[in-house]
C-alpha positions as CSV (number, residue, x, y, z in Angstrom):
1,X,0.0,0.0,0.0
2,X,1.1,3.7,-1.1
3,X,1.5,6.3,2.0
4,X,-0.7,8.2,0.3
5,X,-3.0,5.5,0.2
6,X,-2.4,4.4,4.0
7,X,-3.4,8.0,5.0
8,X,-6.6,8.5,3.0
9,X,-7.9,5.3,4.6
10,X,-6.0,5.7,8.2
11,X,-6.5,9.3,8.6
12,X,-4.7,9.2,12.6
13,X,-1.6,7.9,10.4
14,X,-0.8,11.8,9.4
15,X,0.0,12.4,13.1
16,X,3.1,9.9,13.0
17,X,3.8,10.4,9.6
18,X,4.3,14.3,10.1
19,X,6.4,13.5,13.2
20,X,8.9,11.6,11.5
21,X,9.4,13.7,8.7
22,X,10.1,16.5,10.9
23,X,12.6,14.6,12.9
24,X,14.4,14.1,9.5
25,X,14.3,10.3,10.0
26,X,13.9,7.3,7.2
27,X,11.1,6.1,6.7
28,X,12.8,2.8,6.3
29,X,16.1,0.9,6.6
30,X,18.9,1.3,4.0
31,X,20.9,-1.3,2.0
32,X,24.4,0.6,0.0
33,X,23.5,-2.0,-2.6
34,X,21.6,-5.5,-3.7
35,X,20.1,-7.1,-3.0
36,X,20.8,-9.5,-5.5
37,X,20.1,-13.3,-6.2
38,X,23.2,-15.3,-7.0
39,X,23.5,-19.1,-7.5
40,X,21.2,-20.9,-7.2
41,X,20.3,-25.0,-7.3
42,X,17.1,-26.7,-6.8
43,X,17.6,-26.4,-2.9
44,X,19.7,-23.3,-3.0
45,X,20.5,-19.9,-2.9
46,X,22.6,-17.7,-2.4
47,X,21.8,-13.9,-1.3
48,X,23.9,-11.1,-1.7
49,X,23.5,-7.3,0.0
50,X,25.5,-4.6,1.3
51,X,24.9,-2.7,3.9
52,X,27.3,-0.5,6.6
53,X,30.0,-1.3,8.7
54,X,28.0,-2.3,12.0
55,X,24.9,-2.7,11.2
56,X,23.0,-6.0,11.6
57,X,21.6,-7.8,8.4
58,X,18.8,-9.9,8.5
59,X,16.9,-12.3,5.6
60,X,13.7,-13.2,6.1
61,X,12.6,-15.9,3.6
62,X,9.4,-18.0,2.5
63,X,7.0,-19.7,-0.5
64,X,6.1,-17.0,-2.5
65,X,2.4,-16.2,-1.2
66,X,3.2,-17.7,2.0
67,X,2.0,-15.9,5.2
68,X,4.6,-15.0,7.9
69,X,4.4,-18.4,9.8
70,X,6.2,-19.8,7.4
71,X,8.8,-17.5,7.2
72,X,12.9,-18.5,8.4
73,X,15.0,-15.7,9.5
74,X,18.7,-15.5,9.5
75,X,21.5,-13.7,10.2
76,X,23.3,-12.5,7.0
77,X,26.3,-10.6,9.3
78,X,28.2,-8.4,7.2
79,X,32.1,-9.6,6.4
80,X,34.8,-6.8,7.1
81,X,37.4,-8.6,4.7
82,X,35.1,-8.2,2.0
83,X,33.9,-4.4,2.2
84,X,31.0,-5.3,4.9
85,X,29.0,-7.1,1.7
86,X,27.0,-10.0,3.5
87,X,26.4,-13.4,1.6
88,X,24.4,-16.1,2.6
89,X,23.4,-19.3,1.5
90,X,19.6,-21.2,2.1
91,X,19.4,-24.4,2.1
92,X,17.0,-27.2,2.6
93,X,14.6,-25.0,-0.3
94,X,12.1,-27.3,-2.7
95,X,12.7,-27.7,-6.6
96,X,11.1,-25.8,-8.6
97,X,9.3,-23.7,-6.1
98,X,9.0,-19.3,-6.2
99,X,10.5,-17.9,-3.0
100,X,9.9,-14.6,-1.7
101,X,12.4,-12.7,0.8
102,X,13.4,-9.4,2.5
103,X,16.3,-8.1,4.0
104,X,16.4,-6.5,7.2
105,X,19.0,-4.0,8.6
106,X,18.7,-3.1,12.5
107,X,15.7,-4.5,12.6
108,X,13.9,-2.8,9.5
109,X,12.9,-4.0,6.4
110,X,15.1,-2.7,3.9
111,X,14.5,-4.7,0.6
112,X,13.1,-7.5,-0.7
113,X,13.0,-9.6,-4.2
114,X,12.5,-12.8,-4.8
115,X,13.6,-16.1,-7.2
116,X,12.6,-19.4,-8.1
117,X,14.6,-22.7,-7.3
118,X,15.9,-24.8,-10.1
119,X,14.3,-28.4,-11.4
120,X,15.9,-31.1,-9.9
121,X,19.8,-31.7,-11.7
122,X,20.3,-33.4,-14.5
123,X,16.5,-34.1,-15.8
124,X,15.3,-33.1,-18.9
125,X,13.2,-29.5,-18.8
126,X,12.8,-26.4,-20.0
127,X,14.5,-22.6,-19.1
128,X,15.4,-19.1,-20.2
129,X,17.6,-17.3,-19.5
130,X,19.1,-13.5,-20.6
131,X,22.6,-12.7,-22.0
132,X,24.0,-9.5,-21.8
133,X,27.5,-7.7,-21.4
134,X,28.8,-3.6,-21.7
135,X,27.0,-1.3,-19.1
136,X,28.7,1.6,-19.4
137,X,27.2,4.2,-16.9
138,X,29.3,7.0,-18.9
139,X,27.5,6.7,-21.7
140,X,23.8,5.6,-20.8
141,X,22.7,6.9,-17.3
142,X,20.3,5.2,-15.1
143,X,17.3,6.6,-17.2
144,X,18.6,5.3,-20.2
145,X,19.1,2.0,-19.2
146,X,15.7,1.1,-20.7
147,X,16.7,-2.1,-22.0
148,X,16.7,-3.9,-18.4
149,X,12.5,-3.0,-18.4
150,X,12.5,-5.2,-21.5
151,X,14.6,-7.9,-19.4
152,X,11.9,-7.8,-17.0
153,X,9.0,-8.4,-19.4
154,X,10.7,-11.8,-20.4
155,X,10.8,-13.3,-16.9
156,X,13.9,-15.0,-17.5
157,X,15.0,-18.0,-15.2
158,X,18.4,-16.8,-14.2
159,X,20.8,-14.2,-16.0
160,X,24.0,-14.2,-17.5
161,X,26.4,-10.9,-17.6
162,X,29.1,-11.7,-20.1
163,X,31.8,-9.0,-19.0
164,X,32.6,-5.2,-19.5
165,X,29.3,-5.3,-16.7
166,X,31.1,-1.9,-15.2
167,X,33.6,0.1,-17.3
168,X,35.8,0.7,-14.0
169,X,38.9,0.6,-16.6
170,X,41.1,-0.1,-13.1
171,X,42.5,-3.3,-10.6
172,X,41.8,-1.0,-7.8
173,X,39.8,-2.8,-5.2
174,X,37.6,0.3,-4.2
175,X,37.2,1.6,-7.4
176,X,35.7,-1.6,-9.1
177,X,33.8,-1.4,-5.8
178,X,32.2,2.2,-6.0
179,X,31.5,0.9,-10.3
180,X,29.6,-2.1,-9.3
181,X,27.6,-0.4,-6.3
182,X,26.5,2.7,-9.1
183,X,25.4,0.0,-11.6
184,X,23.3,-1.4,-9.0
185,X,21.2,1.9,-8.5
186,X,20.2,1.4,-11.8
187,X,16.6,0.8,-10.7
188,X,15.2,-1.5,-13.7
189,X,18.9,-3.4,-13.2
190,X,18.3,-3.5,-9.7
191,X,15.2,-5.3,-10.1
192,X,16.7,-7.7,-12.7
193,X,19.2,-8.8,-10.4
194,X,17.3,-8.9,-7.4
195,X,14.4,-11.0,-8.7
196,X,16.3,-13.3,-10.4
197,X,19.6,-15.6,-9.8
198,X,22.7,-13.7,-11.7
199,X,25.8,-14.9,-12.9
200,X,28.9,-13.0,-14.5
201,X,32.0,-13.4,-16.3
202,X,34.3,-10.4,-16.8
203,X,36.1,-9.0,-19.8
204,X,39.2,-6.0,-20.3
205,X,36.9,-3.0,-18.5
206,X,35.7,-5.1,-15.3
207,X,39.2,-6.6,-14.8
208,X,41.4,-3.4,-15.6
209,X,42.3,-0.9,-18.7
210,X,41.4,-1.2,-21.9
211,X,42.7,-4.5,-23.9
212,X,44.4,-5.2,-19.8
213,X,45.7,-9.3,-19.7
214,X,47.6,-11.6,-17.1
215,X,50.5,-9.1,-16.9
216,X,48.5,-6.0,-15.5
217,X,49.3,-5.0,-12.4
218,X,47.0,-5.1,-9.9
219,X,45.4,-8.2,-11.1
220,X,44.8,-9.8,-7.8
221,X,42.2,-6.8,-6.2
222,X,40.4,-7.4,-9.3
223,X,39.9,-10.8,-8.7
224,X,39.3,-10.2,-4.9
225,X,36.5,-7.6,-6.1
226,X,35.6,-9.7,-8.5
227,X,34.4,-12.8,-5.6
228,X,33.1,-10.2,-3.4
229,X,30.5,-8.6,-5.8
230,X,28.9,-11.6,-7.2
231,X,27.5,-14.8,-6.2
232,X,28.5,-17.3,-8.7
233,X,29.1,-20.9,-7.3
234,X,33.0,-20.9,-7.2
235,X,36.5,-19.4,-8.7
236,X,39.0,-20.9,-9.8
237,X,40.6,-23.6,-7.9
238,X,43.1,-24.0,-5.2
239,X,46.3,-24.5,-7.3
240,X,44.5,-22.0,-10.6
241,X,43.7,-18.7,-9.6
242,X,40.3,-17.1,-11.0
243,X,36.7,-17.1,-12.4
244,X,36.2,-19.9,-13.9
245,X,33.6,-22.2,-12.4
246,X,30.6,-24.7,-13.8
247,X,27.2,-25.6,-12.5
248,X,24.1,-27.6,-13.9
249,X,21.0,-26.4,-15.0
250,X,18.4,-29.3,-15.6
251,X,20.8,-31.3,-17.7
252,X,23.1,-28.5,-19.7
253,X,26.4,-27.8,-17.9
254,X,27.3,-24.3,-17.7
255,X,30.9,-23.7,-18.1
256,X,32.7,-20.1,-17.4
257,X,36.3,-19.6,-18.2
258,X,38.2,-16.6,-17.4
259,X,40.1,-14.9,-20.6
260,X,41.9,-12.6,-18.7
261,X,43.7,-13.5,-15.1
262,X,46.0,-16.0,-17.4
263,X,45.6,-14.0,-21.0
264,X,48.8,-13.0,-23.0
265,X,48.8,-9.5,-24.2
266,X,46.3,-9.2,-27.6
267,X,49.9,-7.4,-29.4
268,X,51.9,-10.6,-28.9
269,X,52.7,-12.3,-31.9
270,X,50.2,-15.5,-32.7
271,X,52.1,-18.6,-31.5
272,X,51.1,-22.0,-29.6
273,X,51.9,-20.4,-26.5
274,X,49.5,-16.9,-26.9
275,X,46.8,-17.8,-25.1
276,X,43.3,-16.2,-23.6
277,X,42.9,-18.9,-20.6
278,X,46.7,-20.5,-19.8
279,X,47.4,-24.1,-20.5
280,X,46.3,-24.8,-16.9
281,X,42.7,-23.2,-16.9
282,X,42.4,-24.9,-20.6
283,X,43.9,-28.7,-18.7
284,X,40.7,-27.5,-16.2
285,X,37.9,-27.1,-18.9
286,X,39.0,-30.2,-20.9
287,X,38.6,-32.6,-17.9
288,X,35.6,-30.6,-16.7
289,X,34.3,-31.6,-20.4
290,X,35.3,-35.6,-20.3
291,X,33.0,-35.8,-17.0
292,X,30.2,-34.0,-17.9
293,X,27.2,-35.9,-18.7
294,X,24.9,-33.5,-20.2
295,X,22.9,-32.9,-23.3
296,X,24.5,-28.9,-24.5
297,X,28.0,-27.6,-22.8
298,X,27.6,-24.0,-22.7
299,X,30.7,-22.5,-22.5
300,X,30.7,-18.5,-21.4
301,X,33.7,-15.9,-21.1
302,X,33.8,-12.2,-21.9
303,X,35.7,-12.0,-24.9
304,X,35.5,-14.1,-28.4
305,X,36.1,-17.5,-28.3
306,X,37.1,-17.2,-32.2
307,X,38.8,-14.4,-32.2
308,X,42.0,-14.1,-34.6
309,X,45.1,-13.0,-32.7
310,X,44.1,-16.4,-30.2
311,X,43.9,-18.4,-33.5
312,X,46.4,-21.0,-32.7
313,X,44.7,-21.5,-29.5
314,X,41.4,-21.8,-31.2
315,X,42.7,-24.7,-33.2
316,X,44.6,-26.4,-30.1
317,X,41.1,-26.1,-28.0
318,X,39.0,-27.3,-31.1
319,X,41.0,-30.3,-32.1
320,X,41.0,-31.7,-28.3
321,X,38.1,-31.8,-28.2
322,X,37.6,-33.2,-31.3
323,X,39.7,-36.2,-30.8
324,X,37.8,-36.2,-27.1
325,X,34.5,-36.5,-29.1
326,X,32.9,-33.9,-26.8
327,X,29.4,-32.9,-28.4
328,X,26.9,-30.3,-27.5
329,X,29.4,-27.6,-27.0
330,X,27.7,-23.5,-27.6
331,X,29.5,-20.6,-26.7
332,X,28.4,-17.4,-25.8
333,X,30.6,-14.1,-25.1
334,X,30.2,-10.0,-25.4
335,X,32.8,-7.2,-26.0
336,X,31.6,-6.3,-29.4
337,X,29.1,-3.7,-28.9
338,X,26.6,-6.0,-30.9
339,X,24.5,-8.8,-31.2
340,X,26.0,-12.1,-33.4
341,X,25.9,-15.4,-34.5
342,X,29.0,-16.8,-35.8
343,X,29.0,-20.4,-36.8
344,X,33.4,-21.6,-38.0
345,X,35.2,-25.1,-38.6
346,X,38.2,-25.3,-36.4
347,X,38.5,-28.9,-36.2
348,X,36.0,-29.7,-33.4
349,X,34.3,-32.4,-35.5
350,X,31.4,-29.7,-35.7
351,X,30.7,-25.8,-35.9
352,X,32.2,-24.0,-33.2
353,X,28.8,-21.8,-33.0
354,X,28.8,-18.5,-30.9
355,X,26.2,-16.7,-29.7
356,X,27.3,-12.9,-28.8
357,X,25.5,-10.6,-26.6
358,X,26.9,-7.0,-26.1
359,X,26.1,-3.5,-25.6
360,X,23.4,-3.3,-24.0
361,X,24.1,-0.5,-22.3
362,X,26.9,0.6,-24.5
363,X,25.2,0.7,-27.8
364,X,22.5,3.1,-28.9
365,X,20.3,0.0,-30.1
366,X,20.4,-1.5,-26.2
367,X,21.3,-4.8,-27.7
368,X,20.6,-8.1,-25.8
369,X,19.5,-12.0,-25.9
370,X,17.2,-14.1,-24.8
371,X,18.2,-17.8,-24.7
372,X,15.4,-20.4,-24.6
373,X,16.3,-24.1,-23.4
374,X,14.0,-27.6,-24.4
375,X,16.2,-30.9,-23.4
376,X,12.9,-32.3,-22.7
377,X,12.3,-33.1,-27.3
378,X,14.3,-35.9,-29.0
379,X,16.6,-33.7,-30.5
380,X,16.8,-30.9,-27.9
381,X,17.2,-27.2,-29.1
382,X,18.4,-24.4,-28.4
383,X,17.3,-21.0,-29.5
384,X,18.4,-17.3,-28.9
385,X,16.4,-14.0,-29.5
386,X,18.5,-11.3,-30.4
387,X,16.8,-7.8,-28.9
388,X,17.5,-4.3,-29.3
389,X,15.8,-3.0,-26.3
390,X,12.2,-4.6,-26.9
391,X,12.2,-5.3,-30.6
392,X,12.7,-9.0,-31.5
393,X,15.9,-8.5,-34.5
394,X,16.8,-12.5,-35.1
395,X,15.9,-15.8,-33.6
396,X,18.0,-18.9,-34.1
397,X,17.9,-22.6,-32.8
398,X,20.4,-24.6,-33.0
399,X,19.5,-28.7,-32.5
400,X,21.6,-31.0,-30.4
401,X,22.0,-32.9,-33.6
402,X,23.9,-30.2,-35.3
403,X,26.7,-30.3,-32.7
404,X,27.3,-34.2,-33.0
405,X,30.5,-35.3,-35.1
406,X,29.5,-37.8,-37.3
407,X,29.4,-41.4,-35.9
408,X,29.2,-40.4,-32.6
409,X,26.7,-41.7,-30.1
410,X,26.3,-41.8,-26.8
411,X,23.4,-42.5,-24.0
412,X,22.5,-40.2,-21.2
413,X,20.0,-41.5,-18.5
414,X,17.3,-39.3,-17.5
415,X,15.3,-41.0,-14.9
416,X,15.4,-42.8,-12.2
417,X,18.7,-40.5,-11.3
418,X,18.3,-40.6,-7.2
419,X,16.3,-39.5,-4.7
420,X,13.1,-41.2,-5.7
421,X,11.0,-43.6,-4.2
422,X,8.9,-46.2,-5.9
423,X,6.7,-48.4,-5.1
424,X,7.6,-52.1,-5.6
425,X,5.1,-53.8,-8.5
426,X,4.5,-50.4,-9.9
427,X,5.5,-49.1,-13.5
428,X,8.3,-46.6,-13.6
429,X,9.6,-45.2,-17.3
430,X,13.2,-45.9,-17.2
431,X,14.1,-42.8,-19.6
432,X,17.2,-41.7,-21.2
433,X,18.8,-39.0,-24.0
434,X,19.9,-41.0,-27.4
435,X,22.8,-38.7,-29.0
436,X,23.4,-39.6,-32.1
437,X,22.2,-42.9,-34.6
438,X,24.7,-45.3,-33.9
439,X,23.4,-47.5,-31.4
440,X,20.4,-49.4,-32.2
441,X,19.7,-51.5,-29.1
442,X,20.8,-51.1,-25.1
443,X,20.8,-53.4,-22.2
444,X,19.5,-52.1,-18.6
445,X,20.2,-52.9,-15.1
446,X,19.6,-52.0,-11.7
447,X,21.6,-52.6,-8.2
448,X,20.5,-52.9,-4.8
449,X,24.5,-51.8,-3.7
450,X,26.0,-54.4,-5.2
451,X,26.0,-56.8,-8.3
452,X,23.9,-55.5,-11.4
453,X,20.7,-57.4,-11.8
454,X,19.2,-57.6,-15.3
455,X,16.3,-55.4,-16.0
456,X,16.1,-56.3,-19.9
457,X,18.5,-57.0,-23.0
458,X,18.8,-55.6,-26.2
459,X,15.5,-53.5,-26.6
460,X,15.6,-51.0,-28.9
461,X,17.4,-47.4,-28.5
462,X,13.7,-45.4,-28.2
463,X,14.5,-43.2,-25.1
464,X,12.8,-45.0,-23.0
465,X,11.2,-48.5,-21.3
466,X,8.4,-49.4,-18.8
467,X,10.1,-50.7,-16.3
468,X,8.1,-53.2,-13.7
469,X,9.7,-52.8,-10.4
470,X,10.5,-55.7,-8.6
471,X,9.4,-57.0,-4.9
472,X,12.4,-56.0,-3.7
473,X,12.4,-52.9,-1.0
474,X,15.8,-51.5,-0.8
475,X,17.2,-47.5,-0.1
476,X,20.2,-48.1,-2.1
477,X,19.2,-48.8,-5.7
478,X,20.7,-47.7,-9.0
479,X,19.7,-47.8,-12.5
480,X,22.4,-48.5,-15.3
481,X,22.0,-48.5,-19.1
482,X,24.8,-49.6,-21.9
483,X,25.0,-50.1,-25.3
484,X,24.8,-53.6,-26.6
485,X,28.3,-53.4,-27.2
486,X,29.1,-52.1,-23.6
487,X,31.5,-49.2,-25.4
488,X,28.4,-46.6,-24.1
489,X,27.2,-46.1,-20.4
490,X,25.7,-44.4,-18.0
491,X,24.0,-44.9,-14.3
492,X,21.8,-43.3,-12.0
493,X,24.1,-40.1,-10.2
494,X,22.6,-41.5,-6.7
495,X,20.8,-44.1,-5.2
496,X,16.8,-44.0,-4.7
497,X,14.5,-46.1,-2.9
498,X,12.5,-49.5,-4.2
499,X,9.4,-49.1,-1.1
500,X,6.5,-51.0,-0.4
501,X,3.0,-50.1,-1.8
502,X,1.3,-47.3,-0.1
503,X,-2.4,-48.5,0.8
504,X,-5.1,-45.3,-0.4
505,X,-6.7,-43.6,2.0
506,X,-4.9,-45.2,5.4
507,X,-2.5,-43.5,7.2
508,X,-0.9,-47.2,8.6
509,X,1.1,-48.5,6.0
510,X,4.5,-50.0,7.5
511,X,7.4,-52.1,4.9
512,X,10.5,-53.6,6.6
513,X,13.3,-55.0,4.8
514,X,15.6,-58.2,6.1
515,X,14.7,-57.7,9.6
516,X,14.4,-60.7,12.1
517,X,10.9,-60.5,14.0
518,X,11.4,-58.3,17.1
519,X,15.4,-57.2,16.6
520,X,14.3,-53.8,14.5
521,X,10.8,-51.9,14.6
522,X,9.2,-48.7,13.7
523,X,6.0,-48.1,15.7
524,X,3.1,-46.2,14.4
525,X,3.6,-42.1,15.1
526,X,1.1,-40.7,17.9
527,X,-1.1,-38.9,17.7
528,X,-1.5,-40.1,13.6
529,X,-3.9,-37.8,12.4
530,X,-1.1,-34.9,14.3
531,X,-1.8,-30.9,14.3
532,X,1.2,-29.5,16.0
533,X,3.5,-32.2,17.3
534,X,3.4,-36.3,17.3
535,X,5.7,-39.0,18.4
536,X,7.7,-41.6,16.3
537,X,9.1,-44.8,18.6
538,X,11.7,-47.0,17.5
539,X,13.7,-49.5,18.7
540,X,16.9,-51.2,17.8
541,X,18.6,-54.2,18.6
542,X,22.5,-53.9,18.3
543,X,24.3,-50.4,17.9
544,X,23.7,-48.7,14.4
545,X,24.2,-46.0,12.4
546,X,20.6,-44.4,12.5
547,X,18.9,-42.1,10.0
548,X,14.8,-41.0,10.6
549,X,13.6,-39.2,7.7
550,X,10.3,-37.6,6.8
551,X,9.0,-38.1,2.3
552,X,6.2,-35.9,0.7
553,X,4.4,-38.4,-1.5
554,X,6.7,-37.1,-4.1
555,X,9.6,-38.8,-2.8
556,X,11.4,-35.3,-1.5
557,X,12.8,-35.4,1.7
558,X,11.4,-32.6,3.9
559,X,12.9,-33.4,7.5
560,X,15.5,-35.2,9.0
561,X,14.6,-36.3,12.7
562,X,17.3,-38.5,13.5
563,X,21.1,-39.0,12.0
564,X,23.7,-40.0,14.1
565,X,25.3,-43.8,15.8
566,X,22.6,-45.0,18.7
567,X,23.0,-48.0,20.9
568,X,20.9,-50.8,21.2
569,X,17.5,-50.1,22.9
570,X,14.1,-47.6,22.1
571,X,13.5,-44.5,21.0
572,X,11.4,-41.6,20.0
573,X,11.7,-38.6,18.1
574,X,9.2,-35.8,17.9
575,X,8.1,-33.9,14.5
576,X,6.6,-30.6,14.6
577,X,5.1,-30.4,11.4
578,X,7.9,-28.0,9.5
579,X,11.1,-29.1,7.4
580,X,14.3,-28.6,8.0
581,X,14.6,-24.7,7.3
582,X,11.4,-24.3,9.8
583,X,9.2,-24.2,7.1
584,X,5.3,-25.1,8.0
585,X,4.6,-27.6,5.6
586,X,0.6,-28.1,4.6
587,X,-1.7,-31.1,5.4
588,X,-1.3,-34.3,3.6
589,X,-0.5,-38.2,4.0
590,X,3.8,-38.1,4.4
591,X,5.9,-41.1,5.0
592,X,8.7,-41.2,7.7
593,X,11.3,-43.8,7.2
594,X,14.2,-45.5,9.8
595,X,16.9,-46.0,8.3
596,X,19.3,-48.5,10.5
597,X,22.4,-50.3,8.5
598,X,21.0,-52.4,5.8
599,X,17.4,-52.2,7.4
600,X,14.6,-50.0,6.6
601,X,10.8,-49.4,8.0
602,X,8.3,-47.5,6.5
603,X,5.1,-45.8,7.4
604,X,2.5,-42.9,6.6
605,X,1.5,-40.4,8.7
606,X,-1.3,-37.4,8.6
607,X,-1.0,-33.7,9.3
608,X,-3.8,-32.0,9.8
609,X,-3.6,-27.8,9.6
């Protein structure tokens, strides 16, 4: 509600109002900057915000929609090593799911955005996401930043900033500082960043002068302000020094390298050993590439991937992975003032193909993109909108198919992946990603934690098979599928649980697996229906590693009672109704499972709001 508003209908208000305006005091608390929404995971994220040097910071966090019982507040205390920025990670969030949050300082609400949790990792899906690079405050001020309005209008998933995202032109520490914090009150960019999880690469302006490289001096407060005003998952690793980092979204693998901390200078002359990344960061992104399992690679840094005075490099980085058989690789970058495709041959069995964002605050046009994601089709795609500001100038998808040397196949399984739990006797679609034509028939398998167990043999390569599950109740099962000539695999990346058929409509449903009568029980919670507390008893009857866990019918863990060694003897634990981050989780039928070595009990139980 406006003030204006608030006093037309709460007339008394004025009184207050008046008073505080003539003791010159804020109406409400202040950040210097953010917030802002940085990685985030499908039970993740990460909050950024700056505030002063002694004051306390506060996030208050919850379901978008939710009412304030079922908000979690925590301290977000400010770090004096890193300029008195605060960062904070939540955990224990569900896939999938809009949040809502506000930051407090001394007590006062002085923010508040919000974001929405990934899919679960490595599934097929869908997403969007925005590209853009060059924000030059010199030459477009806050009011003519009009292109971030358009940003908005798009609801993208999560954004990408490509580099030149201040035009500091320094290494000093407090000068990239006092950049970044002025690009922030940008309101419309303020709003992108803050509403959505953001992640950035830097190029020559962010990282020091003009056409700056691994020899500038200064290099290292540019990388320290570099981790301190962004929230991207990592940098660089202990023994390799800077920005480069990867994460999954659904099942594309986002890949940042940093073309600057380890570049030669651009004048060098072109040899095998001028380089953007260093042979190190480059040793990094090819192993990075062996492991990942994923339908596209996107690979992001600030500067051109093809550009001609790194052309030896080019080739070296093409024709590895090329002889690697890497497919799915797309590359996006900025610098250029412009939007581009650029599709070359350097050897990687298939087009290097570029998608370029730049400008967007640099160029009169406002120039930006808007990348839309489909893994979920049989040849997934890939498509990017260029914009200048909100007109739509070019769209262009690219198919997985296109960025597949030839005779290459492989196989990458899609479901069950871990973390499920399915009934025994039911159906479940065993489904997987065919790349390429090569292999015409697979073989599938499943585990209970140790010898594979055949599900079927040789049925054709479609993407998928109805699998019936056996009578076999186990915590610790896997799914594996191979070519018929064993040369392709791939297996579920965790374990999930085979559980016993949940009878409709009764809340006293129990499964127990290799337990001898009267040495391992789960007793029925009470109360069962619960409102605001109930009991769970168990016993045990030899010393055990223990583990008490509450599902959603979904399969998704939502609490964890229990964890730890017990002795021999009984138990109880006590639930409350709420998950692990306090949440207060709605009425339905849940199941709560004890875990104890190789044995396992299962029930249902009812909440009742």
């Amino acid at each position: 509600m406006r003030i204006r508003d608030a006093l037309d209908r709460y007339p008394l208000l004025l009184v207050g109002f008046l008073s505080v305006c003539s003791l010159g005091l804020p109406l409400q608390a202040q950040l210097k900057s953010g917030p802002m929404v940085g990685h985030t995971t499908h039970n993740t994220a990460q909050i950024w915000a700056l505030a002063s040097a002694g004051e306390t910071v506060e996030i208050a966090y919850r379901p978008a929609g939710g009412d304030s019982s079922q908000a979690t507040t925590l301290a977000m205390p400010p770090d004096s090593d890193k300029n008195f920025r605060s960062l904070i990670e939540l955990t224990g969030l569900e896939a999938s799911t809009a949040y809502e949050y506000e930051v407090n300082v001394n007590g006062s609400k002085a923010d508040e955005g919000g974001f929405t949790t990934a899919a679960l990792p490595h599934r097929p899906g869908t997403f969007r996401y925005m590209v853009a690079s060059c924000m030059d405050l010199s030459v477009y001020s806050a009011s003519e930043q009009s292109a971030w309005d358009a940003v908005l209008e798009q609801e993208p998933d999560f954004n990408l900033l490509v580099g030149d995202n201040v035009y500091a032109n320094s290494t000093g520490y407090d000068r990239l500082w006092a950049f970044h914090r002025s690009q922030r009150k940008v309101p419309n960019f303020a709003e992108v960043i803050r509403t959505a999880p953001t992640y950035a690469v830097w190029d020559d302006h962010d990282f020091g002068p003009n056409n700056s490289h691994g020899g500038t001096p200064g290099k290292q407060n540019s990388l320290r302000a570099f981790k301190d005003v962004w929230a991207n998952p990592s940098y660089g690793t202990e023994e390799i020094p800077g920005i480069f980092t990867s994460f999954y979204r659904g099942n594309v693998h986002f890949i940042f390298l940093d073309g600057r901390y380890h570049r030669t200078d651009e004048k060098a002359p072109n040899s095998d050993s001028k380089t953007q990344f260093g042979e190190p960061q480059r040793q990094w992104l090819y192993q990075t590439l062996r492991e990942s399992k994923s339908t596209f690679k996107v690979l992001v840094s600030g500067f051109d991937f093809m550009s001609r005075p790194y052309s030896n490099e080019v080739r070296i980085m093409a024709e590895e992975i090329g002889r690697d058989g890497i497919y799915g690789i797309v590359f996006h970058s900025g610098d250029i003032h412009r939007n581009e495709f650029k599709q070359q041959d350097h050897g990687m069995g298939y087009p290097m193909t570029q998608f370029v964002s730049s400008g967007i605050a640099k160029n009169i046009n406002r120039p930006w993109a808007m990348v839309d994601v489909n893994t979920t089709l049989e040849d997934p795609t890939f498509t990017t909108r260029f914009y200048h500001n909100r007109t739509l100038v070019e769209s262009k998808t690219i198919r997985l198919s296109e960025l597949i040397p030839a005779g290459l196949s492989d196989l990458i399984l899609n479901s069950p992946l871990g973390g499920e739990r399915i009934e025994q006797g039911s159906t479940h679609t065993i489904a997987w990603t065919k790349i390429g034509t090569g292999i015409a028939q697979v073989n599938l398998e499943y585990s209970t934690g140790a010898a594979w167990k055949p599900i079927a043999a040789s049925v054709a390569n479609t993407g998928s098979y109805a699998w019936t599950v056996p009578d076999e109740i186990s915590n610790s099962v896997k799914v594996r599928i191979t070519s018929a000539d064993g040369e392709k695999a791939d297996e579920s990346r965790g374990v999930f649980t085979i559980g016993r058929r949940a009878s409709e409509g009764t809340a006293v449903e129990e499964e127990t697996a290799t337990a001898a009568p009267g040495s391992f029980n789960l007793e029925q919670n009470y109360p069962n229906p619960f409102n605001s507390n109930t009991v769970i008893r168990f016993s045990l009857a030899r010393d055990l590693p223990v583990r008490l866990r509450i599902y959603n019918l979904a399969g998704q863990q939502v609490a964890s009672l229990v964890d730890e060694d017990r002795a021999a003897g009984p138990y109880e634990a006590r639930w409350d109704g709420r998950s692990d981050t306090g949440k207060v989780l709605p009425s339905g039928t849940y199941l709560y499972e004890l875990q104890a070595g190789d044995l396992s009990s299962t029930r249902k139980l009812v909440l009742l709001r």
